[in-house]
PDB file of N, CA, C and O in Angstrom, chain B, residues numbered from 101:
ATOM      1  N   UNK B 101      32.107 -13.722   9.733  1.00  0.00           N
ATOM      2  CA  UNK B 101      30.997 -14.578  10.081  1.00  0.00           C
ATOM      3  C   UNK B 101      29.868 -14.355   9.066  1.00  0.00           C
ATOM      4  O   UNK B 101      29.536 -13.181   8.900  1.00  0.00           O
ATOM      5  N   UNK B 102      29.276 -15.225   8.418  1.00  0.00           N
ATOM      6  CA  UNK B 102      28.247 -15.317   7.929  1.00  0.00           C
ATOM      7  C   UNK B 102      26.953 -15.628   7.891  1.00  0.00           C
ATOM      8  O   UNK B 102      27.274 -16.584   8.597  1.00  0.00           O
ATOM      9  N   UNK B 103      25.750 -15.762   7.751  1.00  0.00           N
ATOM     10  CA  UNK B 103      24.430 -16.299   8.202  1.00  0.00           C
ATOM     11  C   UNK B 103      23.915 -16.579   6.572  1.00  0.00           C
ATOM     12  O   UNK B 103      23.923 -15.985   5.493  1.00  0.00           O
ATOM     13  N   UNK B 104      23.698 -17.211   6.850  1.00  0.00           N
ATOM     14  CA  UNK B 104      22.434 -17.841   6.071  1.00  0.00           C
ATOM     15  C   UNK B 104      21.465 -17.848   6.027  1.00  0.00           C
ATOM     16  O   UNK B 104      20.792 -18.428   6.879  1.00  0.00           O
ATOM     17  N   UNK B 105      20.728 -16.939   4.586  1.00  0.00           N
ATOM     18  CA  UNK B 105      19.168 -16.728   4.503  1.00  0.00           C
ATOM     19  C   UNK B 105      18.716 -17.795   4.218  1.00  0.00           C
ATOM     20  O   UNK B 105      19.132 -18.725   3.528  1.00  0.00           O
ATOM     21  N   UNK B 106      17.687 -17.599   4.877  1.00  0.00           N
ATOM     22  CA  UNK B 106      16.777 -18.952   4.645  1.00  0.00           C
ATOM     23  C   UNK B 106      16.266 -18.764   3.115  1.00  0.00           C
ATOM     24  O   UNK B 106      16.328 -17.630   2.641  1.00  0.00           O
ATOM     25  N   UNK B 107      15.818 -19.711   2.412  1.00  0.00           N
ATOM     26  CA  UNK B 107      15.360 -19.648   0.729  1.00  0.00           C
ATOM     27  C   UNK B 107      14.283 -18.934   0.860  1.00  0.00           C
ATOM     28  O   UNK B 107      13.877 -19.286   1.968  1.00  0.00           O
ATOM     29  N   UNK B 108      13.508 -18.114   0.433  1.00  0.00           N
ATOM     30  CA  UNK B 108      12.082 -17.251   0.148  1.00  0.00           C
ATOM     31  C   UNK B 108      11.588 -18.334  -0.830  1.00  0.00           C
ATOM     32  O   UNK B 108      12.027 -18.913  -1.824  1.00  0.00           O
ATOM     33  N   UNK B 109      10.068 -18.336   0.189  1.00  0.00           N
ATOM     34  CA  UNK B 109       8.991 -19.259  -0.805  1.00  0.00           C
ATOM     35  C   UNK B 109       8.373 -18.328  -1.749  1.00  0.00           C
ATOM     36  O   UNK B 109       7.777 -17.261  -1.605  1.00  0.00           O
ATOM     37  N   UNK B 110       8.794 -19.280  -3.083  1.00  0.00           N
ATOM     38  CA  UNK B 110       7.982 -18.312  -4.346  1.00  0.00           C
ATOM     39  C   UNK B 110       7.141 -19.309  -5.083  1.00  0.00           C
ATOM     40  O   UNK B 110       6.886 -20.228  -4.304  1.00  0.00           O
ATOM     41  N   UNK B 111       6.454 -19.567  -6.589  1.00  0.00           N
ATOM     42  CA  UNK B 111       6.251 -20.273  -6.871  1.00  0.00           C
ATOM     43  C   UNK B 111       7.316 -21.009  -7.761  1.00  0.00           C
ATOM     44  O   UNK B 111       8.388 -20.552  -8.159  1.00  0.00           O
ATOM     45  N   UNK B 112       6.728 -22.369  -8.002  1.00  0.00           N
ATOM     46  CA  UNK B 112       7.933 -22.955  -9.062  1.00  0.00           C
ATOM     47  C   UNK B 112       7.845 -22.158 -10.776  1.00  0.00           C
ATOM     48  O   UNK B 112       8.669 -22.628 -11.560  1.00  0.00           O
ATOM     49  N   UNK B 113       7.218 -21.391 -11.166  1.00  0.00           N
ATOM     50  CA  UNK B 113       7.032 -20.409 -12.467  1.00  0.00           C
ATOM     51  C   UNK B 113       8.442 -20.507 -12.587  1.00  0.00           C
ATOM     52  O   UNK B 113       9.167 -20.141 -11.662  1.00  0.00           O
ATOM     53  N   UNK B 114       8.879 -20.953 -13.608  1.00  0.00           N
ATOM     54  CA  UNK B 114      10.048 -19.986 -14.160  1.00  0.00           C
ATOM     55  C   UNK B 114       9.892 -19.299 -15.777  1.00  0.00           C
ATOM     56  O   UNK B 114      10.847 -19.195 -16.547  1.00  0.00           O
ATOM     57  N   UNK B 115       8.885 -18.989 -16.004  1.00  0.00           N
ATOM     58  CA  UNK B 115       8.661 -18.404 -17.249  1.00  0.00           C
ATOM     59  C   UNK B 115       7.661 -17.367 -17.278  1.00  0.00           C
ATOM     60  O   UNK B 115       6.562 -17.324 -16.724  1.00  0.00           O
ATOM     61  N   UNK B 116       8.345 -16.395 -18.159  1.00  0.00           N
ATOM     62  CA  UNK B 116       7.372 -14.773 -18.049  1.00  0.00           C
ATOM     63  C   UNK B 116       6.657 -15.004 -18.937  1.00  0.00           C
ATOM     64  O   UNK B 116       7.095 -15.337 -20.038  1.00  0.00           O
ATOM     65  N   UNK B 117       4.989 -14.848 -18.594  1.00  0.00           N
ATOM     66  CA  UNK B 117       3.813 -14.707 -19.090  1.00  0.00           C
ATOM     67  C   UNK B 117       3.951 -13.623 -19.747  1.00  0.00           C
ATOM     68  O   UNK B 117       3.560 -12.570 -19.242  1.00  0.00           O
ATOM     69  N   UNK B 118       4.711 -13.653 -21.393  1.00  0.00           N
ATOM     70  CA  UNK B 118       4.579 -12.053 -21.945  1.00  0.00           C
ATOM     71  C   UNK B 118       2.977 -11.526 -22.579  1.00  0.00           C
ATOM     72  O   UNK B 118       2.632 -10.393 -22.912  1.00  0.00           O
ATOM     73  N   UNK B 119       2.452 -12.390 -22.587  1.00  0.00           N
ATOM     74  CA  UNK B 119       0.708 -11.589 -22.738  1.00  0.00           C
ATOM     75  C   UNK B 119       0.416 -10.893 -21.949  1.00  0.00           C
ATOM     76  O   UNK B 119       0.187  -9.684 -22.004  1.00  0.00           O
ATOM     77  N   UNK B 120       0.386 -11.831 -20.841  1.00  0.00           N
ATOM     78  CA  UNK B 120      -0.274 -10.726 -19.648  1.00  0.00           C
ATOM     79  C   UNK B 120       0.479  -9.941 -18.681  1.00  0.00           C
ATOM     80  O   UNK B 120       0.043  -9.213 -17.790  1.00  0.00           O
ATOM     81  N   UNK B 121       1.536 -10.176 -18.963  1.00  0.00           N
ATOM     82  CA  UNK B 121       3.006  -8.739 -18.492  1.00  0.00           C
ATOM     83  C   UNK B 121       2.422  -7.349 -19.874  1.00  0.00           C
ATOM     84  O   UNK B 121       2.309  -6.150 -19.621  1.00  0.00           O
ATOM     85  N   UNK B 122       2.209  -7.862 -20.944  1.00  0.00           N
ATOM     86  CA  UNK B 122       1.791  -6.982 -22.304  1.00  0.00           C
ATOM     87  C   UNK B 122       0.795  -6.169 -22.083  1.00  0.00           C
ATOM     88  O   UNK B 122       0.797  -5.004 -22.480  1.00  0.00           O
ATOM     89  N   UNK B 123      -0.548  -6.931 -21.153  1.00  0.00           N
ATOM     90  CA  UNK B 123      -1.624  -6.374 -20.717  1.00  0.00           C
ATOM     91  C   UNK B 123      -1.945  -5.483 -19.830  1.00  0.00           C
ATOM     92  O   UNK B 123      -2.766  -4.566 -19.838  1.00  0.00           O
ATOM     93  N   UNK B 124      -1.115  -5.906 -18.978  1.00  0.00           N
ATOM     94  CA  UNK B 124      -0.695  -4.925 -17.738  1.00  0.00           C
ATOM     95  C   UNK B 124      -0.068  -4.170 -17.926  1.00  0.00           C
ATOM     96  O   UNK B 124      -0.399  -3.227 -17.209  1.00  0.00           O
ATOM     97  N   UNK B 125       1.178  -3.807 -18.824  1.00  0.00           N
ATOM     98  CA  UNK B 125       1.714  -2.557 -19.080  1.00  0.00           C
ATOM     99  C   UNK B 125       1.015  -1.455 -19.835  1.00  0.00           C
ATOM    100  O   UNK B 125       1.217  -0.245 -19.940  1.00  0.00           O
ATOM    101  N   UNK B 126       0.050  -2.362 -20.362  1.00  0.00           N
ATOM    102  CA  UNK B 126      -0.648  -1.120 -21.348  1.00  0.00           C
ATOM    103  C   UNK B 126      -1.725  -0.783 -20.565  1.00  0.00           C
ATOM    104  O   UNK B 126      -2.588  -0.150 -21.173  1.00  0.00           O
ATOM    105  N   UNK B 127      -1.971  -1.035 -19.266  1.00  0.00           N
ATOM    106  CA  UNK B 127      -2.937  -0.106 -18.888  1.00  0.00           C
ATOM    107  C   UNK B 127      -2.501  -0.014 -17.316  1.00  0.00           C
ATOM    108  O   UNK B 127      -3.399   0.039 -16.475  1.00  0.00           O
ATOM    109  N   UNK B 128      -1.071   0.007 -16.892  1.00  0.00           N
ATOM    110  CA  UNK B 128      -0.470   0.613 -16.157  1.00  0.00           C
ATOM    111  C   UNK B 128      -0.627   2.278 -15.839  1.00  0.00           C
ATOM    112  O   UNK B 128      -0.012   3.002 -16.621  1.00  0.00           O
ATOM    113  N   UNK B 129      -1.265   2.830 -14.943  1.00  0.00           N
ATOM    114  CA  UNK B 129      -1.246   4.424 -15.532  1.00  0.00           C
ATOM    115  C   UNK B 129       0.315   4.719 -15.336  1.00  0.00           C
ATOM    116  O   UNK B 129       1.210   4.061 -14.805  1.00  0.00           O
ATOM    117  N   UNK B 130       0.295   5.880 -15.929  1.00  0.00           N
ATOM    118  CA  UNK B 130       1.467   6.918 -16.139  1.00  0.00           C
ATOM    119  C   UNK B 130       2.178   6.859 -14.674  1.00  0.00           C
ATOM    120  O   UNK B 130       1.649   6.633 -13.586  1.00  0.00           O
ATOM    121  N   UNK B 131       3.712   7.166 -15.020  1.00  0.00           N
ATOM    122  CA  UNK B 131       4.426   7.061 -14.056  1.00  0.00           C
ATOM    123  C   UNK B 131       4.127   8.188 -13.022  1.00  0.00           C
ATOM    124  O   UNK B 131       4.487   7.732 -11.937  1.00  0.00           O
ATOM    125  N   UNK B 132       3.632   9.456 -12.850  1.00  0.00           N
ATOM    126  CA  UNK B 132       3.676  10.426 -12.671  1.00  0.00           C
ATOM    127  C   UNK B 132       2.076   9.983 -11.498  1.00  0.00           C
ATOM    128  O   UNK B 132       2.065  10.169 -10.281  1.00  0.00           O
ATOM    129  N   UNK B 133       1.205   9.546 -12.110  1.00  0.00           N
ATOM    130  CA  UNK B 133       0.069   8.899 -10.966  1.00  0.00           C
ATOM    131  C   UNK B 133       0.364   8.200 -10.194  1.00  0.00           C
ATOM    132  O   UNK B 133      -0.248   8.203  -9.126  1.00  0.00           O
ATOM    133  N   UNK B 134       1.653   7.124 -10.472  1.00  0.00           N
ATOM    134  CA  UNK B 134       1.944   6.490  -9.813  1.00  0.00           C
ATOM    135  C   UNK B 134       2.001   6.828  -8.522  1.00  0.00           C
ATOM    136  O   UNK B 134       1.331   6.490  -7.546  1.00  0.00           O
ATOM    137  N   UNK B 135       3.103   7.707  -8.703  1.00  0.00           N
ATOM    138  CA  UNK B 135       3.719   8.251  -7.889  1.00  0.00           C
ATOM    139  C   UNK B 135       3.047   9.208  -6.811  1.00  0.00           C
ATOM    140  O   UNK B 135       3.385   9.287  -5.630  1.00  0.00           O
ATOM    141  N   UNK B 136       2.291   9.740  -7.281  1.00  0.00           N
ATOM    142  CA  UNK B 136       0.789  11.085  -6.835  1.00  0.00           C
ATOM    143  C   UNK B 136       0.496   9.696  -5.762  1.00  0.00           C
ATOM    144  O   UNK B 136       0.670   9.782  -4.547  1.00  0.00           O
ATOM    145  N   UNK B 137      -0.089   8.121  -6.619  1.00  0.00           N
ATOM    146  CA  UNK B 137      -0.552   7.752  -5.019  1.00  0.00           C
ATOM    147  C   UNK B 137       0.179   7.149  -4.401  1.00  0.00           C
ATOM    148  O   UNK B 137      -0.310   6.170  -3.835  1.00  0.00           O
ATOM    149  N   UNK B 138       1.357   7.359  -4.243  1.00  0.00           N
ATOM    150  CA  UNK B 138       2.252   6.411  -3.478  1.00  0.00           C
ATOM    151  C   UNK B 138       2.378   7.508  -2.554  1.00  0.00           C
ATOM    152  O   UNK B 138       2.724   7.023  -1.477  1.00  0.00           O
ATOM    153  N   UNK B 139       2.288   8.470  -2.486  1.00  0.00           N
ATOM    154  CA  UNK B 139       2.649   9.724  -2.125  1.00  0.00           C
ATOM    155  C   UNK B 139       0.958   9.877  -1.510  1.00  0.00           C
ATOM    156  O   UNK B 139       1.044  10.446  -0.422  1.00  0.00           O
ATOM    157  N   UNK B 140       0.162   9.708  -1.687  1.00  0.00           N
ATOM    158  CA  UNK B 140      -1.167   9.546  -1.107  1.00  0.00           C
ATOM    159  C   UNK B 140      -1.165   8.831  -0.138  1.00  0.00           C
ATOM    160  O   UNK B 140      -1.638   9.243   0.921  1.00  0.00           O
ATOM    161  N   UNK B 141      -0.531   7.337  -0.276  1.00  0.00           N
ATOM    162  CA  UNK B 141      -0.881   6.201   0.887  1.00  0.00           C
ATOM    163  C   UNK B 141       0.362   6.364   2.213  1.00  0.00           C
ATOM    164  O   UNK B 141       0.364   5.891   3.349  1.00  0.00           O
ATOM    165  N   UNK B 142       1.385   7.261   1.478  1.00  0.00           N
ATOM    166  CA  UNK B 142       2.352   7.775   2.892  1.00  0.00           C
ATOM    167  C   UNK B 142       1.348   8.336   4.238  1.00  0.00           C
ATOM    168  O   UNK B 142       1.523   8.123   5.437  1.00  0.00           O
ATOM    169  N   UNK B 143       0.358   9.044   3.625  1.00  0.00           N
ATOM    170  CA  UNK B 143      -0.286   9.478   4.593  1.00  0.00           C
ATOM    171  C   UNK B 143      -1.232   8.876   5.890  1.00  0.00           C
ATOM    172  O   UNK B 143      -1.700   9.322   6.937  1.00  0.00           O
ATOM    173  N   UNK B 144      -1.204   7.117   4.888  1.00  0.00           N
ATOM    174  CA  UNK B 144      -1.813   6.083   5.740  1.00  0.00           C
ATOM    175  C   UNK B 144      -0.921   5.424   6.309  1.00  0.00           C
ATOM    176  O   UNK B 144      -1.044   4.229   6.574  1.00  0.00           O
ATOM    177  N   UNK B 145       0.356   6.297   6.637  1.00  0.00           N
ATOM    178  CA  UNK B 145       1.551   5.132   7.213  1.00  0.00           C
ATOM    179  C   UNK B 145       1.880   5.158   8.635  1.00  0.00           C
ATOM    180  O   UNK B 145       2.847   4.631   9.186  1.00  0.00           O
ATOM    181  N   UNK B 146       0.621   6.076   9.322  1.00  0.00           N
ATOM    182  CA  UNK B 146       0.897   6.724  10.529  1.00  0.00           C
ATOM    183  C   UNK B 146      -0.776   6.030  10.887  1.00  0.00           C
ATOM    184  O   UNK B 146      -1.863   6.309  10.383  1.00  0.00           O
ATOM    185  N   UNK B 147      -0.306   4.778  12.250  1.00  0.00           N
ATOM    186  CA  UNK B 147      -1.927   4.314  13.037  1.00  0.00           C
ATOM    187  C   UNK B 147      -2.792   5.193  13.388  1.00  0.00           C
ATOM    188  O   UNK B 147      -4.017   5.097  13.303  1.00  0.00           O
ATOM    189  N   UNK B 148      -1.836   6.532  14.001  1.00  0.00           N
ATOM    190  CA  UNK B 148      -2.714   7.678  14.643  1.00  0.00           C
ATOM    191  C   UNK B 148      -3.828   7.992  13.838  1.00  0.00           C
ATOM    192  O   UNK B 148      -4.980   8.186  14.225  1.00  0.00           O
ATOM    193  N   UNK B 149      -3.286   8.034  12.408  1.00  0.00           N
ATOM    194  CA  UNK B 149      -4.261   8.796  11.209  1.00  0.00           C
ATOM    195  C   UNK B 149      -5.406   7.984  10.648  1.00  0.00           C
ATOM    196  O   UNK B 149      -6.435   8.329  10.067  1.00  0.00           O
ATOM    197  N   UNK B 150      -4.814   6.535  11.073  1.00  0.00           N
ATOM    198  CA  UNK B 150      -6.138   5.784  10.312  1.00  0.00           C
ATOM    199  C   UNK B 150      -7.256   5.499  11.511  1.00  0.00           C
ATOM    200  O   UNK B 150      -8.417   5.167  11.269  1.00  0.00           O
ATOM    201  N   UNK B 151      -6.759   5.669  12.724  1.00  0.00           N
ATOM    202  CA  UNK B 151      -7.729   5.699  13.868  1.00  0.00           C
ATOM    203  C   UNK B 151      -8.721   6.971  13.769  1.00  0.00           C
ATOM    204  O   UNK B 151      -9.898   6.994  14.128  1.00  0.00           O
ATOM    205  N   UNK B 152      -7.967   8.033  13.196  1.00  0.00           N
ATOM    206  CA  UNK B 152      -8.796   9.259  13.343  1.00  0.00           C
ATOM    207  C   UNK B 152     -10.020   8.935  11.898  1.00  0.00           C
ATOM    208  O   UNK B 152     -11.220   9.195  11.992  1.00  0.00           O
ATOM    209  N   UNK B 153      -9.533   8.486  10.966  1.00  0.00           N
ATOM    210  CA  UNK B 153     -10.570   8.229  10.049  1.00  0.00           C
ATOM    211  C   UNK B 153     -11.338   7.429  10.093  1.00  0.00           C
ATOM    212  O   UNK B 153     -12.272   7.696   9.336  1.00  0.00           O
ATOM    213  N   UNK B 154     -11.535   5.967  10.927  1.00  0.00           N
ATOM    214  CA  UNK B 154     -11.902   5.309  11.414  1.00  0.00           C
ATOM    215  C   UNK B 154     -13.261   5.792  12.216  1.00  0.00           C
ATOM    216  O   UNK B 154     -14.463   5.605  12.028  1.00  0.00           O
ATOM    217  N   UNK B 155     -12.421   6.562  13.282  1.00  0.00           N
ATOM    218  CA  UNK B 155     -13.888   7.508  13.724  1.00  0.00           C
ATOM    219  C   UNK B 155     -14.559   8.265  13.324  1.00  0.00           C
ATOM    220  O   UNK B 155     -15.571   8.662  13.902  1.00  0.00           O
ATOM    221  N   UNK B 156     -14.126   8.676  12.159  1.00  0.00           N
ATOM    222  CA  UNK B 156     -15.195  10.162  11.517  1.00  0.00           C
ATOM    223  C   UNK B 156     -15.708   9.062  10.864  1.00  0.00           C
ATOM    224  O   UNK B 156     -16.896   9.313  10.660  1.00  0.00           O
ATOM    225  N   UNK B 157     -15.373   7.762  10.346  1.00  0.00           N
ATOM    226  CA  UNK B 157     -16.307   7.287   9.447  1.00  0.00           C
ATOM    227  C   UNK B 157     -17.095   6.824  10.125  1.00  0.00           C
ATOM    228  O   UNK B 157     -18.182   6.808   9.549  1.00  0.00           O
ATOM    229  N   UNK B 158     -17.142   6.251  11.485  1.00  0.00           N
ATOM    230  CA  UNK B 158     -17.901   5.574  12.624  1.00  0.00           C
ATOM    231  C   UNK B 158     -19.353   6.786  13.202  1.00  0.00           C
ATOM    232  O   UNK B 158     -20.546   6.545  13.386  1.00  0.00           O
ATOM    233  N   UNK B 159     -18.608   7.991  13.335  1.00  0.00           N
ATOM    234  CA  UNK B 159     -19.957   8.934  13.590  1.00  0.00           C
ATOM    235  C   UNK B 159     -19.089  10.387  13.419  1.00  0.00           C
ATOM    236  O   UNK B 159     -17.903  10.418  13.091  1.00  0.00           O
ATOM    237  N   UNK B 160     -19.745  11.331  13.647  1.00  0.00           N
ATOM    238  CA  UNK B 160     -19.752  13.003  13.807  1.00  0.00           C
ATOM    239  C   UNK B 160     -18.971  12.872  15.097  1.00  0.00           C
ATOM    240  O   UNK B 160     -19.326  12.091  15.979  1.00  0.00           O
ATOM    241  N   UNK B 161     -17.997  13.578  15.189  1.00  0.00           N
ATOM    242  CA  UNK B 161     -17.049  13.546  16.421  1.00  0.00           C
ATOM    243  C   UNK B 161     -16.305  15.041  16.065  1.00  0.00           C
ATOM    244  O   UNK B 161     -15.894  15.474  14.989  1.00  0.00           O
ATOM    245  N   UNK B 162     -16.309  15.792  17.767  1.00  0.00           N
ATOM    246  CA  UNK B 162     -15.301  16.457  17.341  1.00  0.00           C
ATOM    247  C   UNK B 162     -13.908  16.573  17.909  1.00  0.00           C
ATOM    248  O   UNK B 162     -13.548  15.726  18.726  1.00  0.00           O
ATOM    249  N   UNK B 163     -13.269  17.336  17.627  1.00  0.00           N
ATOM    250  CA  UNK B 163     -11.688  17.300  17.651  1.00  0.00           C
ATOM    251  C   UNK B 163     -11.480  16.643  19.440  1.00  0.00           C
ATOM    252  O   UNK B 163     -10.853  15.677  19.874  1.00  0.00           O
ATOM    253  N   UNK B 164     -12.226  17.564  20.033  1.00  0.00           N
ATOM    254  CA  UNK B 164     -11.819  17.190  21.742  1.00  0.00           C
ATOM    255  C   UNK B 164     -12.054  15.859  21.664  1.00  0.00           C
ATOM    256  O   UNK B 164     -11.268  15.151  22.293  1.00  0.00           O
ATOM    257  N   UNK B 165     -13.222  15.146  20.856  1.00  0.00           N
ATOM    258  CA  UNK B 165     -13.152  13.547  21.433  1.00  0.00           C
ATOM    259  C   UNK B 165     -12.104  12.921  20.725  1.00  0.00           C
ATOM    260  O   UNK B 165     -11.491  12.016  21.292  1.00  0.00           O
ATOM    261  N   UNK B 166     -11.697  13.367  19.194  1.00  0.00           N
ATOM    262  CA  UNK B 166     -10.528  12.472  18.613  1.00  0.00           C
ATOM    263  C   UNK B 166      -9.513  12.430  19.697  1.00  0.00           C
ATOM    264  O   UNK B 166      -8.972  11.396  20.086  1.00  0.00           O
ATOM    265  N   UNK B 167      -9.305  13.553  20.131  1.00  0.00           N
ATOM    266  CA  UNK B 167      -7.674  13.768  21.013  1.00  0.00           C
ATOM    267  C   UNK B 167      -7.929  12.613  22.248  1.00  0.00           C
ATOM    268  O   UNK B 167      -7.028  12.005  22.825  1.00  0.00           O
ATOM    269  N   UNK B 168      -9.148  12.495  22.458  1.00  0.00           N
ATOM    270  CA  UNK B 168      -9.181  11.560  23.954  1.00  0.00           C
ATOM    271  C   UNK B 168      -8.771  10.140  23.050  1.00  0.00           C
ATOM    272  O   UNK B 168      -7.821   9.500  23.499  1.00  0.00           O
ATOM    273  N   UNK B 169      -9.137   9.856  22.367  1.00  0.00           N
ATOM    274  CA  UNK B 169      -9.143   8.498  21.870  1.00  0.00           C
ATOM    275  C   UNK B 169      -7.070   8.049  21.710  1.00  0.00           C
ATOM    276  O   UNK B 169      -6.706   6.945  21.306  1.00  0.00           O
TER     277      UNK B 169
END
């Protein structure tokens, strides 16, 4: 049995902009940062964690009120 994907809307482009693919690679940082923040934003992959930052940025709170929230 098979299914059928539906087509993904893209644009009609069919040609690579090599200037500005040129531009962007040259000030792409290093693979190695990349990676540092991809490895940074894992840490925003959990709601719990962005609720807790949410509130410290909202006011001075401490731990007993994060846990109620």
């Amino acid at each position: 049995m098979s299914t059928k994907i539906p087509p993904i809307e893209r644009c009609d482009c069919d040609v690579i902009h090599e200037e500005i693919v040129r531009q962007v690679k040259e000030k792409m940082p290093p693979e190695e940062m990349l990676y540092d923040l991809a490895e940074l934003f894992k840490v925003f992959g959990d709601s719990t964690r962005i609720k807790i930052l949410w509130a410290l940025d909202e006011a001075e709170i401490c731990v007993c009120d994060i846990a109620y929230l």
